[in-house]
C-alpha positions in Angstrom: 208.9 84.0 74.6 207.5 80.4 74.5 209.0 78.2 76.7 211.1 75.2 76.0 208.7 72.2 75.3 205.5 71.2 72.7 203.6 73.8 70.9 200.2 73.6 69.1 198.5 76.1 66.7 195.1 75.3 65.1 193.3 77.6 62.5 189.9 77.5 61.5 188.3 79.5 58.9 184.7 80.8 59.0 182.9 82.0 55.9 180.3 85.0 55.5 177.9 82.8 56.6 179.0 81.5 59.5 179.6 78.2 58.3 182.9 77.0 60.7 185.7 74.6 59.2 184.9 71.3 61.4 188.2 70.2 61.4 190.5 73.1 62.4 194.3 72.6 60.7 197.0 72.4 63.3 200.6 72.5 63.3 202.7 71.0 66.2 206.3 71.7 67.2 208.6 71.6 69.6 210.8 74.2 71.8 214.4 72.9 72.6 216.8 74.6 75.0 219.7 76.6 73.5 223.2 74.5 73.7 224.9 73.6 76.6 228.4 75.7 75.8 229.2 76.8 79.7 231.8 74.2 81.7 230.8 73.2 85.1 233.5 75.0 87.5 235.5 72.2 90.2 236.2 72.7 93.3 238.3 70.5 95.9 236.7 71.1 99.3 239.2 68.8 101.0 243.0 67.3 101.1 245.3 67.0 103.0 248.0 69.3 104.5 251.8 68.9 105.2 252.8 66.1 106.9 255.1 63.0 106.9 251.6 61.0 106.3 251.9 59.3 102.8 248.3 58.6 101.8 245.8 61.4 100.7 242.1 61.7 100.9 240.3 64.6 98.5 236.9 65.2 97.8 235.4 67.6 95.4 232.9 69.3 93.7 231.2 70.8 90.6 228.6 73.7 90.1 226.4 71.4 87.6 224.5 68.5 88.9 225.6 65.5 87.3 228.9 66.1 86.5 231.3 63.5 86.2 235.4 63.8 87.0 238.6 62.9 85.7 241.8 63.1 88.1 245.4 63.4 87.9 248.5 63.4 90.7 251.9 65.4 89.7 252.8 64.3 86.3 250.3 61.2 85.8 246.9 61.9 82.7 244.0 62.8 83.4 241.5 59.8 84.2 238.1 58.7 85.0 237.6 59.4 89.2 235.2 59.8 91.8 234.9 61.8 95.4 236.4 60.8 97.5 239.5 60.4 95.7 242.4 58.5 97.8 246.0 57.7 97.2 248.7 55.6 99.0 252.6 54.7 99.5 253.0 58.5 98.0 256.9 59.3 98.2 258.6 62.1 100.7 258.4 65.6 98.5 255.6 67.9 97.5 252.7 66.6 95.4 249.9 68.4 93.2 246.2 66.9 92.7 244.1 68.4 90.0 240.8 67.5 89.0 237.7 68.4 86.1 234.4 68.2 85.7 232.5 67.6 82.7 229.2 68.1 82.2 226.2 66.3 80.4 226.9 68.0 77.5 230.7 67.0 77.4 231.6 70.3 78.5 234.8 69.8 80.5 235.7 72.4 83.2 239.3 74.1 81.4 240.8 75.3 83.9 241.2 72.0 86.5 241.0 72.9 90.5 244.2 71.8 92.3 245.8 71.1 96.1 249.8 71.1 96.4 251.0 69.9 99.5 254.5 68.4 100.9 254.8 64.5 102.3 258.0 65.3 104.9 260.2 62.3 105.5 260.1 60.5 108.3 261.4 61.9 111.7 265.3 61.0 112.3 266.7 60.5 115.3 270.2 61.4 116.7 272.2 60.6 120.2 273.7 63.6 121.6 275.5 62.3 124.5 276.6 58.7 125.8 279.3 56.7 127.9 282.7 56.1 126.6 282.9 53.0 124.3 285.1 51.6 127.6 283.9 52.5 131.0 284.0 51.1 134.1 280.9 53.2 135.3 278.1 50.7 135.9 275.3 53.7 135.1 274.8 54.8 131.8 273.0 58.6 130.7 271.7 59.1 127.3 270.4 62.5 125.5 269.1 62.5 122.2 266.8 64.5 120.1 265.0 65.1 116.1 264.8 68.4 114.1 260.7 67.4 113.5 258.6 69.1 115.8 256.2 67.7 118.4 258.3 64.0 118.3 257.7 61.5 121.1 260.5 59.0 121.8 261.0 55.3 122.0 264.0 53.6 123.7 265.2 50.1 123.5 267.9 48.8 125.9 270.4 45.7 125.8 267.5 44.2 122.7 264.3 44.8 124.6 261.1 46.1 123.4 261.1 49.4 122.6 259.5 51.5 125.2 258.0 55.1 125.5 261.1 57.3 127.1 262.1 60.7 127.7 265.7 62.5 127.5 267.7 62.2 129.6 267.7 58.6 129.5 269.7 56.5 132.5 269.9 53.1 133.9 272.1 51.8 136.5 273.4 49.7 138.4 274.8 47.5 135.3 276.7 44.2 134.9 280.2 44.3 133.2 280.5 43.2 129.8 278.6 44.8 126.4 275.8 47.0 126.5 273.3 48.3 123.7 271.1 51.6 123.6 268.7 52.3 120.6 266.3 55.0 120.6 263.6 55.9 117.8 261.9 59.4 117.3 257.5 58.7 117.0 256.5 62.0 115.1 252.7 63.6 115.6 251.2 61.5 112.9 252.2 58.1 114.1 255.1 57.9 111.4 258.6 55.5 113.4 262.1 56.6 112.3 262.7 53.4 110.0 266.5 53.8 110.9 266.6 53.9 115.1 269.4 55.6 116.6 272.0 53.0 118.4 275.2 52.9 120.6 277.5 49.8 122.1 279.2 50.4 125.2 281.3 47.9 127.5 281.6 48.1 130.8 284.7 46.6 132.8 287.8 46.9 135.1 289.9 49.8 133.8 292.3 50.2 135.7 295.7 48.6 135.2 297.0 45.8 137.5 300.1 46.6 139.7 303.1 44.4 140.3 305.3 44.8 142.7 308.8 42.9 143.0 308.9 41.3 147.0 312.4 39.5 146.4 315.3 39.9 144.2 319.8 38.9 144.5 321.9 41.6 146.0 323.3 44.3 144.1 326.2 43.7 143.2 326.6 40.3 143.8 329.4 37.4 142.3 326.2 34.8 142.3 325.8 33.7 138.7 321.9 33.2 139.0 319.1 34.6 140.6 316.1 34.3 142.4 312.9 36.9 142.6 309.9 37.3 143.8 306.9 39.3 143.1 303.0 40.0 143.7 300.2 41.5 141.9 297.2 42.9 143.8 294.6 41.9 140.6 294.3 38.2 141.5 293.0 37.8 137.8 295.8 39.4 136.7 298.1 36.8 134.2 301.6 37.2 135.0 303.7 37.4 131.9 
């Protein structure tokens, strides 16, 4: 039962006539703990969850002071890493971090901990509804909407800045001539559809001009030429 550290044991002998060796013989040794043979155990106590974010934050953990760590991401070795460990530019599609301890003795943790999670792509964005490619309206109503949850919305119109909007989106009172409508889905994280959502539209006279003949030669008639006149109530209207 000694404990782990220097030991000393002196002797002295002592005769029948109690004469006492003056210089006692001693023996000195030391007490070393048993070999390290248990692995620390890892823990991640944080990552991140499912989103369209694509950077990663963990941090973990061992049950043996002192430990140091070797990471790995999906298919990559195992290398030399610290907490917190972070990651960037990961691509769309689900993703698994492990990571070991290893103690002082170079006893390395066998059975690694791990976080899987999913990077979603970024939110798409689709118009529903929208004028005819050739109106004459002067207004114009837009609906449009994403399959990811919890989207905001950004609308661009005839090349401005895009804008917070809402759908139904409407202007009126335009000029004729060609129009443009873009509109971008924002989704919870911050992430921008990379590919906005855009329709061209024109907007003019529709409707067709009408001539009318005012003056024409008799029917019958012997007269080998004739004369006619005629109106059109476009004055743009070309004659032909």
């Amino acid at each position: 039962g000694l404990s782990v550290g220097g030991h000393t044991l002196e002797v002295r002998a002592v005769d029948e006539a109690g004469n006492v060796d003056a210089t006692p013989a001693s023996y000195t040794w030391t007490v070393t703990p048993p070999p390290d043979t248990t692995a620390p155990e890892t823990t991640v106590d944080s990552g991140p969850g499912d989103s369209d974010r694509t950077d990663a934050r963990f941090t973990f953990s061992a049950s043996e002071s002192g430990s140091t760590f070797e990471c790995a991401l999906d298919a990559d070795s195992f290398s030399s890493c610290s907490s917190p460990r972070d990651y960037s530019s990961l691509a769309p599609g689900e993703h698994t971090f492990r990571v070991r301890a290893k103690d002082g003795a170079g006893n390395t943790d066998a059975t690694p901990a791990s976080h899987t999670w999913t990077i979603l792509p970024p939110p798409d964005t689709t118009i529903d509804s929208m004028p005819d490619e050739q109106t004459e309206s002067t207004s114009a109503e837009f609906t449009f909407s994403s399959p990811q949850a919890g989207v905001t919305f950004e609308c661009s119109f005839d090349g401005s800045l895009f804008q917070p909007c809402e759908s139904p989106f409407s202007r009126s009172g335009l000029g004729f001539g060609p129009h443009e409508f873009e509109v971008q889905a924002r989704s919870a994280t911050g992430t921008l559809d990379p590919t906005p959502a855009s329709y061209s539209w024109e907007i003019g006279d529709m409707t067709p001009p009408v001539v009318a003949i005012t003056g024409a030669p008799e029917n019958p008639t012997e007269a080998t030429s004739a004369t006619f006149t005629f109106s059109v109530d476009d004055p743009d209207a070309v004659l032909r």
